[in-house]
KEKE-3310 file (N, C-alpha, C; in steps of 0.2 Angstrom, whole numbers, plus 5000, padded with zeros to 4 digits):
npx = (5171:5153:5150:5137:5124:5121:5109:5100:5102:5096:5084:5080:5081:5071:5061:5059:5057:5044:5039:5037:5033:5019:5020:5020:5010:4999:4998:4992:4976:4963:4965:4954:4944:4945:4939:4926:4922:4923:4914:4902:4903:4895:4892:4889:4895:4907:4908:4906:4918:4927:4925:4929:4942:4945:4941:4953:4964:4960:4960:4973:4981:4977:4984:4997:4999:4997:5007:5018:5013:5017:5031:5031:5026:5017:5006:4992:4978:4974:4984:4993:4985:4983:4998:4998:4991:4999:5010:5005:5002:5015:5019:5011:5013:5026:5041:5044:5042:5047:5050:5036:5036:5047:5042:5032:5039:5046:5036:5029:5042:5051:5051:5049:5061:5062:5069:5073:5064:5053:5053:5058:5044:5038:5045:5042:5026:5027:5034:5025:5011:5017:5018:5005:4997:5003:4998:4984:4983:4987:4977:4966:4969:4967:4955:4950:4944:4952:4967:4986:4998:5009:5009:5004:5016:5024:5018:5022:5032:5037:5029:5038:5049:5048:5041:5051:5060:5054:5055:5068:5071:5066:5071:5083:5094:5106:5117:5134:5142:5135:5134:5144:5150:5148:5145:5137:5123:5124:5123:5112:5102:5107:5099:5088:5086:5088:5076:5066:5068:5060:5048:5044:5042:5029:5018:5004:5001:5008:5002:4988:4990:4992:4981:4974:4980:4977:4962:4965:4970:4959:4949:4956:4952:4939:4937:4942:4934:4921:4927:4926:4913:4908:4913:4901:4906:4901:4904:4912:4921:4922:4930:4940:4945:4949:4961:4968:4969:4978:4990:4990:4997:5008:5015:5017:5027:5039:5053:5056:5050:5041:5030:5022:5017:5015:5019:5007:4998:5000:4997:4983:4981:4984:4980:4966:4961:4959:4946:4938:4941:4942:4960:4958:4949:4953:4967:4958:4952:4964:4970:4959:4959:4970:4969:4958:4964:4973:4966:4962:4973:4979:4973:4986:4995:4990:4990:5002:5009:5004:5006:5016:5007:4998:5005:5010:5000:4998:5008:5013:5017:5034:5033:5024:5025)
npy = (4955:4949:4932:4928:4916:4901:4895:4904:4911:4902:4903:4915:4914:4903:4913:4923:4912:4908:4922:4923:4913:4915:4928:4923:4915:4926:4933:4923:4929:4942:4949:4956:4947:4938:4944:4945:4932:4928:4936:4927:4915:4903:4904:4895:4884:4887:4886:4870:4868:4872:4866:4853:4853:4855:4839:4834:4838:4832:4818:4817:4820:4806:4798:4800:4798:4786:4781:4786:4779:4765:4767:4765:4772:4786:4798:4809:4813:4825:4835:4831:4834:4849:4851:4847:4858:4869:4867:4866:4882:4886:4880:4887:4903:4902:4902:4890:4873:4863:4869:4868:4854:4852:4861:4855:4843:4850:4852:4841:4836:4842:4841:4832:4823:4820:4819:4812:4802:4807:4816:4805:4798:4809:4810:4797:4799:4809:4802:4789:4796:4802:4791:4785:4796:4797:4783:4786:4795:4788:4779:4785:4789:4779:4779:4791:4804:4812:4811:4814:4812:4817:4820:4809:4800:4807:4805:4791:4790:4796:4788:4774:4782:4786:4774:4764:4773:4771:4757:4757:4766:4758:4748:4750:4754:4766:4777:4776:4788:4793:4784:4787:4801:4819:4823:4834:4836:4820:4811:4817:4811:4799:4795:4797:4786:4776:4776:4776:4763:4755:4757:4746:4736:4734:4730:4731:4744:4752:4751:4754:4768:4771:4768:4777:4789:4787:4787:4803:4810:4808:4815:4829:4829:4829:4842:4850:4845:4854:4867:4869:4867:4876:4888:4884:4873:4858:4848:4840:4824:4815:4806:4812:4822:4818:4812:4823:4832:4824:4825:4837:4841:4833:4840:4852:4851:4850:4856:4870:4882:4894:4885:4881:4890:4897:4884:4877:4884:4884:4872:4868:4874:4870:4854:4856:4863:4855:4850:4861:4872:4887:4897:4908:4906:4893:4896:4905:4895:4888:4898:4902:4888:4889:4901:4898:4886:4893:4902:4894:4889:4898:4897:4888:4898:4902:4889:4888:4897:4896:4884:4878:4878:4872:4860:4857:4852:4838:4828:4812:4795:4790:4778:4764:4754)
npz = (4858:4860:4855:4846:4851:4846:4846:4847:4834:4828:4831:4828:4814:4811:4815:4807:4794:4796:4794:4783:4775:4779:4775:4760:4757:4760:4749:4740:4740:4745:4760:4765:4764:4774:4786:4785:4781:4795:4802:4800:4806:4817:4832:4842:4837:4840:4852:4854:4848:4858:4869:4865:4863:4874:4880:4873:4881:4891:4886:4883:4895:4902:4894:4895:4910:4910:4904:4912:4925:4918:4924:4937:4943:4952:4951:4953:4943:4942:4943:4934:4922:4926:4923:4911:4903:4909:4899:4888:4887:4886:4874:4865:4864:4868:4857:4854:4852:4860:4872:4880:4882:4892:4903:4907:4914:4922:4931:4937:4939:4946:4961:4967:4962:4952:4938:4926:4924:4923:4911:4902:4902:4895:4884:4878:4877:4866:4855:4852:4853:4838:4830:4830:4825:4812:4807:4809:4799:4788:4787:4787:4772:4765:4763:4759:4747:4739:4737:4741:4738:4739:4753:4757:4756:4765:4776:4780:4779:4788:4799:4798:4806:4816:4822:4822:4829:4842:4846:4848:4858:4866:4866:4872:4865:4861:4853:4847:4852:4862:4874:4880:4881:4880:4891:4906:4899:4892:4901:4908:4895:4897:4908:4907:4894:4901:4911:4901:4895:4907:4903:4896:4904:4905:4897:4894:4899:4889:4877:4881:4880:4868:4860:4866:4859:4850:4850:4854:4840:4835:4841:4840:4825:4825:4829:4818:4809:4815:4816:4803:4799:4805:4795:4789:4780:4774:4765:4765:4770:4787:4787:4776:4782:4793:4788:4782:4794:4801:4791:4792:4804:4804:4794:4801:4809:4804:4809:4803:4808:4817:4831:4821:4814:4796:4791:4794:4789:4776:4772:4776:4765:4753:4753:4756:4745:4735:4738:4734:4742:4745:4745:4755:4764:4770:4776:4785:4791:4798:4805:4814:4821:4826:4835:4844:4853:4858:4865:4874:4880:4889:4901:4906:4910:4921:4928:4929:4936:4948:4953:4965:4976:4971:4967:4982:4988:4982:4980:4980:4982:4979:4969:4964:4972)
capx = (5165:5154:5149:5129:5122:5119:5100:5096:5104:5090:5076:5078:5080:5065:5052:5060:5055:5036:5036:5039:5029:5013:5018:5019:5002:4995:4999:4986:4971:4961:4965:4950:4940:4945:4936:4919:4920:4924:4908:4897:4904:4891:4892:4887:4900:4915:4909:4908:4925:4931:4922:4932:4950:4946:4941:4956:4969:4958:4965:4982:4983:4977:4989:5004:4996:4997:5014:5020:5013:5021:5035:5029:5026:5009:5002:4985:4978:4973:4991:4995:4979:4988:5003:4998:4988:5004:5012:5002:5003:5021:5019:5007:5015:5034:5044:5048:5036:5051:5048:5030:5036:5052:5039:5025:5043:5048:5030:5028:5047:5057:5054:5051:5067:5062:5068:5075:5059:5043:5056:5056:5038:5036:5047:5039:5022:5026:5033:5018:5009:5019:5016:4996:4997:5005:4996:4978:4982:4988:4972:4961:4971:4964:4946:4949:4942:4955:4973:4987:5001:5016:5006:5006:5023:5027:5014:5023:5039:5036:5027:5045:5055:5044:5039:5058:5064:5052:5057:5077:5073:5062:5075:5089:5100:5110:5123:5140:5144:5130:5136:5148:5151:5142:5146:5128:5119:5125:5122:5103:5100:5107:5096:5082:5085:5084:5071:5061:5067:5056:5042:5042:5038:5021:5017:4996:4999:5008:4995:4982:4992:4995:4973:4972:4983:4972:4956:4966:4969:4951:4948:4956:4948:4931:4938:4944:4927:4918:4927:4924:4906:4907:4911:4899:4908:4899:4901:4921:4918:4925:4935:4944:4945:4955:4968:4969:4973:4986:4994:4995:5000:5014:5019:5019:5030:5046:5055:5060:5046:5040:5026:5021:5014:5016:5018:5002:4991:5000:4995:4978:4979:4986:4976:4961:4961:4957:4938:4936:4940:4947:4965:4958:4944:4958:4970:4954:4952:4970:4969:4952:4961:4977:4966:4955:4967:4977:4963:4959:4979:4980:4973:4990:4998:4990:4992:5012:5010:5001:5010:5019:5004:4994:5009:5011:4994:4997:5015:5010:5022:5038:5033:5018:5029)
capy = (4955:4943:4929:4927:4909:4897:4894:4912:4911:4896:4906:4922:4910:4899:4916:4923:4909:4908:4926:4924:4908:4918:4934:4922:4914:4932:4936:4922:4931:4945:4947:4956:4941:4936:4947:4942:4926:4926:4937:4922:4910:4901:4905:4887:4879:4890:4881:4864:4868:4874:4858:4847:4853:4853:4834:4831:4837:4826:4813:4819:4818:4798:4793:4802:4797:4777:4779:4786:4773:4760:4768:4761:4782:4787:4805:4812:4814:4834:4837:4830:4839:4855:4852:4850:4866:4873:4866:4870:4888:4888:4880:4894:4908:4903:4902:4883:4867:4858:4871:4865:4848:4855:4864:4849:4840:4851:4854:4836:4829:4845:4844:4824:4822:4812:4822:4807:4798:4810:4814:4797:4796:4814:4808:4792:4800:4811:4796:4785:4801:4804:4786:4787:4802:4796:4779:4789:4797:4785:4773:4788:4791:4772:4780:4799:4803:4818:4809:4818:4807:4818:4819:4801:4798:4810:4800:4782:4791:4798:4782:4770:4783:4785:4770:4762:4778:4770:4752:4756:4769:4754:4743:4754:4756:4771:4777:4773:4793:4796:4781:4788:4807:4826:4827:4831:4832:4814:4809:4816:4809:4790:4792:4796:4781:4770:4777:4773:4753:4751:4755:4740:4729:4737:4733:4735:4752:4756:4749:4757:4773:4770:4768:4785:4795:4785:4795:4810:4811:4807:4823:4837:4828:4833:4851:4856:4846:4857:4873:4868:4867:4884:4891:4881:4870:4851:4845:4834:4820:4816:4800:4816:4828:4815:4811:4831:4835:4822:4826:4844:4839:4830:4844:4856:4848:4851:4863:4876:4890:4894:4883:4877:4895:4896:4878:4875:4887:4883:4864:4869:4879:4864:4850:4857:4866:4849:4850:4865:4879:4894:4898:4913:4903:4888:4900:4907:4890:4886:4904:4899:4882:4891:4904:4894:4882:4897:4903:4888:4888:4903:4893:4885:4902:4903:4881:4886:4902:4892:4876:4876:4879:4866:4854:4853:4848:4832:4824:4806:4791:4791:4773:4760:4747)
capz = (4856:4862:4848:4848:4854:4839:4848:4847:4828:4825:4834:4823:4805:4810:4815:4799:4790:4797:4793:4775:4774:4780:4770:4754:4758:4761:4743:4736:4740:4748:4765:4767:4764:4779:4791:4781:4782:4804:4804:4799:4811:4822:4840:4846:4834:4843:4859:4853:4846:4864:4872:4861:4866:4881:4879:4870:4886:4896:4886:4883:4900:4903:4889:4897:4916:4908:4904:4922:4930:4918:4927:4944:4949:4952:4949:4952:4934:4942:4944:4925:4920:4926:4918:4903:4903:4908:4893:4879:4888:4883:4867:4859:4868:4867:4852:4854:4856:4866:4880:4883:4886:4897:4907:4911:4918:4928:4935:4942:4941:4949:4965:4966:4961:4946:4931:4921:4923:4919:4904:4899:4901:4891:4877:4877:4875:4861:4850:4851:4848:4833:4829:4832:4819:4806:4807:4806:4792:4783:4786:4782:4765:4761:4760:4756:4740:4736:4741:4742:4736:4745:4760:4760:4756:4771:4784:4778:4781:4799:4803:4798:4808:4823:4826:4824:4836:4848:4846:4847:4865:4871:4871:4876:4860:4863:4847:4853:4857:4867:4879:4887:4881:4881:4898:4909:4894:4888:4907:4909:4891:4897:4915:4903:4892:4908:4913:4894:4896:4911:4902:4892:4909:4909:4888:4893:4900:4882:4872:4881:4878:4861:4861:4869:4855:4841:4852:4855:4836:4831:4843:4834:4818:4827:4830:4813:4807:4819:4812:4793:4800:4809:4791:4784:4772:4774:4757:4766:4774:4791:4785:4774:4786:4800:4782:4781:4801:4801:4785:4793:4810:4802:4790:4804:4813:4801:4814:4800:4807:4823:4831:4815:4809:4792:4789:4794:4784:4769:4774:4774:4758:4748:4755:4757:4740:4730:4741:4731:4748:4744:4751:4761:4767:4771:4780:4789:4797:4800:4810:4819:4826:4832:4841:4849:4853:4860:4871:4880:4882:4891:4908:4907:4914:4930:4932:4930:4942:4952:4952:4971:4978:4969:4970:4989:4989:4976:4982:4979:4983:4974:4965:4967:4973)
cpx = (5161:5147:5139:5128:5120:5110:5097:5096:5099:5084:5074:5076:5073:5057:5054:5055:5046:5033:5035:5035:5021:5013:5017:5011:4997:4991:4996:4978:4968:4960:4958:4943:4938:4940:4928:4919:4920:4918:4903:4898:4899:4894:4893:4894:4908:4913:4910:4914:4929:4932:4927:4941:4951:4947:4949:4963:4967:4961:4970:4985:4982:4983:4996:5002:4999:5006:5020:5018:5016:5028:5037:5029:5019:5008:4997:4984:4977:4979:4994:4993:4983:4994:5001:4994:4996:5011:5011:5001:5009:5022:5017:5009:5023:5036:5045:5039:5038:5048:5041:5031:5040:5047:5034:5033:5046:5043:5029:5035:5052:5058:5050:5057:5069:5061:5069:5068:5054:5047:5055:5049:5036:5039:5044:5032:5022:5030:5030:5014:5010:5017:5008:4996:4998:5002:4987:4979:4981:4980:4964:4962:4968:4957:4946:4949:4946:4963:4980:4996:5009:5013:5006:5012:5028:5025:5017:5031:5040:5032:5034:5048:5051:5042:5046:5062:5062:5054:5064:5076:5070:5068:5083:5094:5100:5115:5129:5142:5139:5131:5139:5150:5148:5142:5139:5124:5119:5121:5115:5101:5103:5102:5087:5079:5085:5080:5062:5062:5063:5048:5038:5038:5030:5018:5009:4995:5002:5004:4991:4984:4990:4986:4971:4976:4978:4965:4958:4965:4962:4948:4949:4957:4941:4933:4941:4936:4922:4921:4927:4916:4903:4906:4906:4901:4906:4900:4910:4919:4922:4932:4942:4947:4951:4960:4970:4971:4979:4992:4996:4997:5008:5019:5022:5023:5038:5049:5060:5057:5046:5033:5019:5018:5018:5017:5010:4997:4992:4998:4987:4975:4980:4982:4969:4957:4958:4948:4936:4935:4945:4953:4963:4953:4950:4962:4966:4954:4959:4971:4964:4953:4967:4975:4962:4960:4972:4974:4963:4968:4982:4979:4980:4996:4998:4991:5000:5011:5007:5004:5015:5012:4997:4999:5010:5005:4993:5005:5013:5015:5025:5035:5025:5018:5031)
cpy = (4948:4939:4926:4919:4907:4895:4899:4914:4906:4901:4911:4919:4908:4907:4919:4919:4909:4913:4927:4920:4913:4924:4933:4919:4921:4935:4933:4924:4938:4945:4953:4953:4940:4938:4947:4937:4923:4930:4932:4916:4910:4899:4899:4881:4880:4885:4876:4863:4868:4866:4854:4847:4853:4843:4829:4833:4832:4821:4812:4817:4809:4796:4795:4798:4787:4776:4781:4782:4767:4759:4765:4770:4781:4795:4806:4813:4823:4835:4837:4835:4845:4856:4852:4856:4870:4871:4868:4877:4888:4886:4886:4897:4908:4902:4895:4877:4863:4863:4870:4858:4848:4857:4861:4844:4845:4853:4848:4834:4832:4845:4835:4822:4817:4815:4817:4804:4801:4813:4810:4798:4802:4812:4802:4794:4804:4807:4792:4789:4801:4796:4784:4790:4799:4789:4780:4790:4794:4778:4779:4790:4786:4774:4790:4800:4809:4815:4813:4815:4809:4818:4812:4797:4801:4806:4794:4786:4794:4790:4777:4774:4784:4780:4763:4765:4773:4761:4753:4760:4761:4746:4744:4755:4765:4771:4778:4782:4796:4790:4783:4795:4811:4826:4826:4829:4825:4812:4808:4811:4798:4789:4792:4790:4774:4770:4774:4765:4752:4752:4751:4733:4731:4738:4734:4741:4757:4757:4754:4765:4776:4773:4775:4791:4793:4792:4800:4812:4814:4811:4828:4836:4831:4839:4853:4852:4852:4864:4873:4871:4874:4891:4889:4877:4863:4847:4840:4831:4819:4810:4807:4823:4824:4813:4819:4835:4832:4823:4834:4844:4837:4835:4850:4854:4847:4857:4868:4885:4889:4891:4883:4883:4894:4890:4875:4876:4884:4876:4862:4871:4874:4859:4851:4860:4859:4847:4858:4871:4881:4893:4904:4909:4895:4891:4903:4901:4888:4892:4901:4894:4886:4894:4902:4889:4887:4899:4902:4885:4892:4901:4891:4891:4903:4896:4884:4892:4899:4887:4874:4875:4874:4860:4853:4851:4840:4831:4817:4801:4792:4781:4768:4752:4746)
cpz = (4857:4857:4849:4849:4848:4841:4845:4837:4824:4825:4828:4816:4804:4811:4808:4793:4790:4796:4786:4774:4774:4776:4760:4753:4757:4754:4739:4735:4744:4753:4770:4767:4770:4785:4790:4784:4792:4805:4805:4801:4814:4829:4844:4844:4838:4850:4857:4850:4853:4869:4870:4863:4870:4884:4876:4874:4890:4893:4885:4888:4905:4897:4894:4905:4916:4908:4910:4925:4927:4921:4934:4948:4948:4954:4948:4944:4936:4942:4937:4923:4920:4921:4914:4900:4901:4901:4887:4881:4885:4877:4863:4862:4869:4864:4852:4856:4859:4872:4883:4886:4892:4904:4908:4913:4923:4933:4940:4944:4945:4957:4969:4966:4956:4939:4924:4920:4920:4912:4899:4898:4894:4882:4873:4874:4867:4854:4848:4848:4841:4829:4826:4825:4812:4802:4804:4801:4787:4782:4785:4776:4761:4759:4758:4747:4736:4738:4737:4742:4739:4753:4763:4761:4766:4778:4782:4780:4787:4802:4806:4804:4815:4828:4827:4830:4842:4852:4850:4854:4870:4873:4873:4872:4861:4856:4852:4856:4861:4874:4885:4887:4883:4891:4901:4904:4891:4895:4910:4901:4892:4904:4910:4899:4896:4908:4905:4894:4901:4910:4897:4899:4909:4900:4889:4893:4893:4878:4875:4880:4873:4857:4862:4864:4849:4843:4852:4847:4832:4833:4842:4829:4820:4827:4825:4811:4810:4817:4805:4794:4803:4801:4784:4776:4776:4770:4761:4771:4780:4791:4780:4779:4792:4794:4782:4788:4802:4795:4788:4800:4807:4798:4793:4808:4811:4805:4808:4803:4816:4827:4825:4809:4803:4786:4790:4789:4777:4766:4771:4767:4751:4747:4755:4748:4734:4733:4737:4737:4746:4747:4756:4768:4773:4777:4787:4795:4801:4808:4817:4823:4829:4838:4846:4853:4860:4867:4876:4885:4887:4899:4911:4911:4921:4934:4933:4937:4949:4957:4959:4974:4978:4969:4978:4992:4987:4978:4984:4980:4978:4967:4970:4971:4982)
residu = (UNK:UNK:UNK:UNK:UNK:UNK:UNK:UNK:UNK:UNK:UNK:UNK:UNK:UNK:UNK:UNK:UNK:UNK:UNK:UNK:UNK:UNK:UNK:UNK:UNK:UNK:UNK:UNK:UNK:UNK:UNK:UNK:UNK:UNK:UNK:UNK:UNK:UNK:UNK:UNK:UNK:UNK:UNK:UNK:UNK:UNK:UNK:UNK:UNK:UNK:UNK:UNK:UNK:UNK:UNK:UNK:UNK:UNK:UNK:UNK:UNK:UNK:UNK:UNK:UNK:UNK:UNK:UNK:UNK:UNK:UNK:UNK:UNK:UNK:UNK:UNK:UNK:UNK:UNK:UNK:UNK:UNK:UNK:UNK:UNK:UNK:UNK:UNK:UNK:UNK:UNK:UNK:UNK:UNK:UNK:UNK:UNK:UNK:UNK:UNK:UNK:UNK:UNK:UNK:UNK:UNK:UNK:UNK:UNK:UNK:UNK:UNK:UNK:UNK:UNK:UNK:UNK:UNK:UNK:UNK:UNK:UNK:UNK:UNK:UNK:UNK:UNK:UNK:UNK:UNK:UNK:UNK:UNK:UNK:UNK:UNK:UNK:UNK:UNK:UNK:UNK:UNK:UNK:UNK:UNK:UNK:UNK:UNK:UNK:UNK:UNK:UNK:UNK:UNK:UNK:UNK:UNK:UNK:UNK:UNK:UNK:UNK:UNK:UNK:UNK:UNK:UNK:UNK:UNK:UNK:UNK:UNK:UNK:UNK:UNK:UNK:UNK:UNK:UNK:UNK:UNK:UNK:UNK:UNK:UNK:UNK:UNK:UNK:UNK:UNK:UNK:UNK:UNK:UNK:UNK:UNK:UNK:UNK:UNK:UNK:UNK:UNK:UNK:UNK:UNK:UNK:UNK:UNK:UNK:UNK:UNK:UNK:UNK:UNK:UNK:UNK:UNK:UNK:UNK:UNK:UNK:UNK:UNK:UNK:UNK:UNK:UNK:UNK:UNK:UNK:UNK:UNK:UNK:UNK:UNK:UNK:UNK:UNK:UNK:UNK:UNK:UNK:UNK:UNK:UNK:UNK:UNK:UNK:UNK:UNK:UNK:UNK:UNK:UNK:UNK:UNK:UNK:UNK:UNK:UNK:UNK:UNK:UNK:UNK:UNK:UNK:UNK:UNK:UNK:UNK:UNK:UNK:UNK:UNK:UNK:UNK:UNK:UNK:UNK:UNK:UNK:UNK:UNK:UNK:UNK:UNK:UNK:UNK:UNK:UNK:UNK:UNK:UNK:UNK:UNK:UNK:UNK:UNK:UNK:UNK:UNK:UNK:UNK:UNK:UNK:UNK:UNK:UNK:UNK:UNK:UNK:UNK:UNK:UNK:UNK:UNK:UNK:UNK:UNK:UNK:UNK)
# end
């Protein structure tokens, strides 16, 4: 008999979990609330919603773009651009939020032959990211007027451990069994860690990175403002609004569920609740950013089906050197 895979034995636990999450949320309110309250959304708002994550892959992709070139690679920003589409297509749409990063490397690094590197660069992006995030929050918790004292503790606790992770890959500290063991995986995971010490020779293109996750941040602070504003709630301010996206950015990212459903809503339902919004109303928004979010994700399907066709047009020197 043959013994089931321990991944697949993750996969089931965590949609499990996300399902049970969303079906105990369910149970604080009327869930025909809900359908009410999505009637009286403003039309104009869901665009300047869409506008704004659009804006905010634009930046996604210069901060990752900064950190390949501190590499000494060079990449059209269209080419990233795509990629990331086709990431956040596999994010919302596949059970994992590692296969969106997996699938923007091997869109520019597979047939380059530079999977350690645009690795490096991806890993490297989503540290400083995680960095960024936990940093907002915490400098919008100093002026929000409802503070959220585990919220805080968890944003000062992701900050320490994100921004020493990034310290200890930047200067190459390896733990002693990842040195030399695991076989390929220990092997790709040391060409990887190569590849992240050379983008200390180039510290302005980090910083200016680091710059461009603070903006991306403050970008889907605009687009949950922007859906608050769609269900007409104006009474929270935007300095509570950027403490309340990173506090749930950060709490959705405990990998016990399935891209973050469940964790999120219940994020919104917590935090938000001290501004005096309902949890169906709360929920409603949490809903309203995944699907929009989702939408504008769905282009990422035809960049991936695409992606030979638009890569042999975009083959850029291997380095700038």
């Amino acid at each position: 008999m043959n013994k089931v895979p321990v991944k697949k034995i993750w996969l089931i636990i965590r949609i499990v979990i996300s399902a049970l999450l969303l079906f105990i949320l369910f149970q604080l309110f009327d869930l025909s609330a809900i359908p009410a309250l999505f009637r009286n959304i403003a039309g104009k708002n869901i665009i300047v919603t869409l506008l704004l994550i659009f804006l905010s892959v634009m930046v996604s992709t210069q901060k990752w773009k900064l950190l390949i070139y501190s590499q000494n690679l060079c990449v059209s920003f269209r080419e990233l651009f795509f990629a990331y589409l086709t990431g956040q297509f596999f994010n919302n749409f596949l059970p994992s939020s590692i296969g969106g990063d997996a699938a923007r490397v091997l869109y520019v690094g597979k047939k380059r032959g530079l999977i350690p590197e645009f690795t490096a660069s991806v890993i490297a992006e989503r540290i400083l990211a995680t960095v960024s995030l936990s940093l907002l929050g915490l400098a919008g918790s100093l002026f929000s007027v409802h503070k959220n004292f585990t919220a805080v503790i968890i944003l000062v606790s992701v900050f320490i451990a994100s921004a020493g992770l990034f310290v200890l890959l930047i200067i190459g500290y390896l733990p002693p069994f990842l040195r030399q063991g695991f076989g390929t995986a220990g092997q790709k995971i040391r060409d990887a860690s190569q590849s992240i010490r050379r983008i200390r020779k180039k510290p302005f293109s980090v910083i200016a990175s680091f710059v461009f996750s603070i903006i991306f941040q403050i970008i889907v602070a605009l687009v949950v403002f922007s859906i608050l504003n769609a269900f007409n709630i104006t009474h929270i301010s935007f300095i509570d609004i950027v403490f309340i996206t990173s506090a749930v950015s950060v709490l959705s990212m405990i990998p016990v569920g399935i891209n973050g459903y469940g964790l999120r809503e219940g994020s919104y339902v917590l935090l938000l609740a001290s501004y005096g919004v309902g949890a169906d109303t709360a929920v409603s928004i949490s809903i309203l950013f995944a699907l929009l979010v989702s939408i504008f994700s769905i282009s990422g399907l035809f960049t991936w089906l695409l992606k030979d066709s638009i890569n042999i047009l975009h083959l850029p020197e291997r380095n700038l050197l």
